[in-house]
C-alpha positions in Angstrom: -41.8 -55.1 13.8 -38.6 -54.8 12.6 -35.9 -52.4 13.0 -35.9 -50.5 9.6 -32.1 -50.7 8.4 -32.2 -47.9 5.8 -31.8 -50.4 3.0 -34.9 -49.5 0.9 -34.1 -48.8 -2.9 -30.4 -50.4 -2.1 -29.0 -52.9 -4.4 -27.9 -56.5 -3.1 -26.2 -59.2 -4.9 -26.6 -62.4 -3.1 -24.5 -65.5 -4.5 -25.6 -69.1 -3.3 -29.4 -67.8 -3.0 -31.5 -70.2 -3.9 -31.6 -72.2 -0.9 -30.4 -72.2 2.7 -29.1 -69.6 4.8 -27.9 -68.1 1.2 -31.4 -67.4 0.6 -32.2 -66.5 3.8 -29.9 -63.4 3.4 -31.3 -62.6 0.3 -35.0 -62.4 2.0 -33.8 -60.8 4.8 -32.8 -57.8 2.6 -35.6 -58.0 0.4 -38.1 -57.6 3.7 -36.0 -54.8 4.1 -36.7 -52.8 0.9 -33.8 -53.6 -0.9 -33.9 -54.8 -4.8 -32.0 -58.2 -4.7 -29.9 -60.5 -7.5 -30.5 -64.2 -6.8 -27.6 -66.4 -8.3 -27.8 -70.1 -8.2 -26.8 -73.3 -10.3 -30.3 -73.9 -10.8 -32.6 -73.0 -13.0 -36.0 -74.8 -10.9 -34.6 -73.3 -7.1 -33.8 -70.1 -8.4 -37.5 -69.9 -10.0 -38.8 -70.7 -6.6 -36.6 -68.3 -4.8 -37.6 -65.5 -7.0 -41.7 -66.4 -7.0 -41.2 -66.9 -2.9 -39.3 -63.9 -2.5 -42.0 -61.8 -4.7 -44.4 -62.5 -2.4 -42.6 -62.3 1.6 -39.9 -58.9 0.2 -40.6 -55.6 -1.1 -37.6 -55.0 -3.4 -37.5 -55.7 -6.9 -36.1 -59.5 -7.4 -34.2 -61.1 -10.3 -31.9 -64.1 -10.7 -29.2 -65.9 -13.0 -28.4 -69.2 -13.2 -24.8 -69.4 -12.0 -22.1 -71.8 -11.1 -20.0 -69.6 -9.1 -16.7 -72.1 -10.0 -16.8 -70.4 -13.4 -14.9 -66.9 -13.4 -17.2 -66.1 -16.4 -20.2 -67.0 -14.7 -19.9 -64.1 -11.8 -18.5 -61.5 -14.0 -21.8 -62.0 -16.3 -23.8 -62.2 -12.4 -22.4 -58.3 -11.9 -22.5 -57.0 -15.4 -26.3 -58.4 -15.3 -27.2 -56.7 -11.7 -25.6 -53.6 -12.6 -27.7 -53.4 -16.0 -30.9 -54.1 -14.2 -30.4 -51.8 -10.9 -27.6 -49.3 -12.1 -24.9 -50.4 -9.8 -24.6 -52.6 -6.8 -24.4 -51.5 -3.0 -24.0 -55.1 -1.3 -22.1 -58.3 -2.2 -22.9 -61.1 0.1 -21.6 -64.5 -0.6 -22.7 -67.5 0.3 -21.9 -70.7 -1.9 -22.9 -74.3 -0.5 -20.3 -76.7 0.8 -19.6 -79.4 -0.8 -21.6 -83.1 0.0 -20.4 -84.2 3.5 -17.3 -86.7 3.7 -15.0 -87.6 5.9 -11.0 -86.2 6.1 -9.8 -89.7 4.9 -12.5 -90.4 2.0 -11.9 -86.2 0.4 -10.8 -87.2 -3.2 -8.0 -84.5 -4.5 -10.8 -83.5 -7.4 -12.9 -82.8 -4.3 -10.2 -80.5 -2.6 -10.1 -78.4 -5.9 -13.6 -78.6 -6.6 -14.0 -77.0 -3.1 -11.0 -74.7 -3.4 -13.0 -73.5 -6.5 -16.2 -73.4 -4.9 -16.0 -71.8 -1.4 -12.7 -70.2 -1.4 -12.4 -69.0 -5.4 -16.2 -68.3 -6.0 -15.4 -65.8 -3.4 -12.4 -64.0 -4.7 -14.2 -63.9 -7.9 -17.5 -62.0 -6.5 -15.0 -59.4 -4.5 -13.0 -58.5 -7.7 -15.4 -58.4 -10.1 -17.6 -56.2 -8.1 -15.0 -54.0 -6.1 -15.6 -51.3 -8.3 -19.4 -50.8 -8.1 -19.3 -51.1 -4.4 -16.7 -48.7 -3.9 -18.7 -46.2 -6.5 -21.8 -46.6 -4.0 -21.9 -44.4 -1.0 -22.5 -47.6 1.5 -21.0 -50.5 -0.1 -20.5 -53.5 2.2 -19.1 -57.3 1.7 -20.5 -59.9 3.9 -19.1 -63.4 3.6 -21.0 -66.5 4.9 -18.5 -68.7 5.5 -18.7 -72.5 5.5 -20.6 -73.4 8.9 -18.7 -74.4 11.7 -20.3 -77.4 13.7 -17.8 -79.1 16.1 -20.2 -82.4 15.8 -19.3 -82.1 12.3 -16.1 -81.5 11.9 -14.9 -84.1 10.2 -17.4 -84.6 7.3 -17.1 -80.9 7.1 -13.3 -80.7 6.7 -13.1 -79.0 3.3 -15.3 -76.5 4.4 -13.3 -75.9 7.3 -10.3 -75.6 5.6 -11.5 -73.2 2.8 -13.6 -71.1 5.6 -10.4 -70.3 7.1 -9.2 -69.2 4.1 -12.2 -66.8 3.2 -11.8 -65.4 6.8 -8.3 -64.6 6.1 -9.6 -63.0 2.3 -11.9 -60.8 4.8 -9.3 -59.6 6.8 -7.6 -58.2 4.3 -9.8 -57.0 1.8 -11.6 -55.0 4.7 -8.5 -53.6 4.8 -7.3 -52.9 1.2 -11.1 -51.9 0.5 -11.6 -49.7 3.4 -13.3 -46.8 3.9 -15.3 -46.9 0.5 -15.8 -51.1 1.2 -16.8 -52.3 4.6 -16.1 -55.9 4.9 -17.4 -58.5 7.0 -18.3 -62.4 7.7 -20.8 -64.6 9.6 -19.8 -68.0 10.8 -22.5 -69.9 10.4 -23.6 -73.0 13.4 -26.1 -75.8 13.4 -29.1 -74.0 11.6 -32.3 -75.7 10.2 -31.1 -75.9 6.4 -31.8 -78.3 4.1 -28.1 -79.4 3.8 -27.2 -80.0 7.2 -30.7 -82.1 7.6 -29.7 -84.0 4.5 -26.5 -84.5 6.6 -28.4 -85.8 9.7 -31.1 -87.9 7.6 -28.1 -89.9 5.8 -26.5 -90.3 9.6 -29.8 -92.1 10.4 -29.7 -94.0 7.3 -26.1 -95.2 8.3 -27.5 -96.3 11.4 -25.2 -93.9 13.6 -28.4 -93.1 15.5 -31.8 -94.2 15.6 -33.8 -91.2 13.9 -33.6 -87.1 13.6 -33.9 -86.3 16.4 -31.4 -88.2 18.3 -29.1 -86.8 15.5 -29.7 -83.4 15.9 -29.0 -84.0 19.9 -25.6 -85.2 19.4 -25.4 -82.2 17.3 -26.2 -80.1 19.7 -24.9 -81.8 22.9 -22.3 -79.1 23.8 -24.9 -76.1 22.4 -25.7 -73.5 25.3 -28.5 -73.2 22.8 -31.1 -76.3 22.5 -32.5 -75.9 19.2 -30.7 -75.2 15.9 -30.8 -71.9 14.5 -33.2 -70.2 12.6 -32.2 -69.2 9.0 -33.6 -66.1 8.5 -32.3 -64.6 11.7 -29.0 -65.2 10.3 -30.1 -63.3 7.7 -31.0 -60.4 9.4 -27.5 -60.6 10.9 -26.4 -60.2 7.7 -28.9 -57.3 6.2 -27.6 -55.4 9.9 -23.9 -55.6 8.5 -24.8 -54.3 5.4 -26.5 -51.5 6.9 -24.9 -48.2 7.9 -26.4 -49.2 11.6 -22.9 -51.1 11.2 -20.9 -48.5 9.8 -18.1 -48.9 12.2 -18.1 -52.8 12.2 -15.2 -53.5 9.4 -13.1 -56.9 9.3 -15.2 -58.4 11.6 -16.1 -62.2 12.2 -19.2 -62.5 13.8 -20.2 -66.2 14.8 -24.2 -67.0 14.3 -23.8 -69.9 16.2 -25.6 -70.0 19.2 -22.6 -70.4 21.3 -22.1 -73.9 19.9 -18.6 -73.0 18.3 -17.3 -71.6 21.7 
């Protein structure tokens, strides 16, 4: 069983939560009791995420169809959760990097369009919902930040970069939020994710090794750990920050890596 986190009847708003370890937070707080906001680009995941959810959570579950490079977008994605739940007790964010390429072969649209996406979508979620999470009497920002896999590196690069950034965005809002606002990221490793087996899959396809699993060793190679992480426990790293079993954990970066990133 799990450890009840006191996050029944709380409100969660979950960006990137469709798919991935985005929507592993979300049904990590929905197991947990808590009514959760899905926002994703589309229309199909999100109707999957919401139907999937219904039937694994126990909080209430809607979602909008957002792209979280669109200012507009998120400010419509709070004024929407705080009309169907009354206010909002957890921001989480989570957008998807962008497609894999390598250092050399980033286009400068691509360096915007992930300034935008991982770094921007971020800002955007913190500042438009700042005020309904320092009305709530346990408001907490968790930020997953771009994975970090050493294997990877390269083709990850903009990720990377903007992670950083977002890291350095956590620092100081846990600061300039604090003590209403608790703020807080995970730093994603390897985990089994659609996106990073997409990754892997199109390695093979290159013919940089000969199927999956040989890709997924090199991958892991340097991993204390020899298996990629689960999704959902990530998650549940996640619903623990949000949950006043953390309440002295502020400005933290907490890697979910399986000591790969060490």
């Amino acid at each position: 069983m799990d450890l009840d986190l006191g996050l029944e009847g709380n409100v969660a708003l979950v960006t990137g939560s469709a798919t991935g370890l985005g929507h592993a937070c979300a049904e990590a707080l929905s197991r947990q009791g808590a009514d959760v906001a899905l926002a994703a680009p589309n229309l199909d995941d999100l109707a999957y995420a919401g139907d999937r959810l219904y039937a694994l959570g126990d909080g209430e579950i809607f979602g909008l169809e957002v792209d979280v490079r669109d200012p507009e977008h998120l400010a419509a994605l709070v004024e929407e959760t705080v009309d169907q739940y009354g206010g909002i007790d957890h921001l989480v964010t989570g957008p998807r990097p962008l497609e894999p390429a390598r250092f050399v072969d980033v286009s400068n649209e691509d360096w915007f369009r992930g300034f935008d996406r991982l770094f921007m979508s971020v800002v955007w979620a913190i500042r438009e919902s700042s005020a309904h999470l320092k009305a709530s009497d346990q408001g907490t920002i968790v930020t997953v930040a771009p994975p970090a896999i050493p294997a990877l590196a390269d083709e990850l690069s903009v990720a990377s970069a903007y992670g950083q950034a977002v890291r350095g965005l956590v620092d100081s809002q846990s600061r300039a939020l604090a003590p209403e606002v608790r703020v807080n990221a995970v730093v994603p490793g390897p985990h089994e994710t659609p996106d990073l087996e997409e990754i892997l899959a199109e390695r093979v396809e290159a013919g940089e090794f000969d199927d999956v699993k040989s890709a997924w060793d090199a991958v892991l190679a340097d991993c204390p750990s020899e298996s990629p992480g689960r999704p959902l426990d990530l998650g549940k790293v996640v619903a623990f920050l949000s949950s006043q079993h953390a309440s002295f954990v502020n400005g933290a970066t907490v890697p979910v890596d399986g000591g790969c990133g060490h």
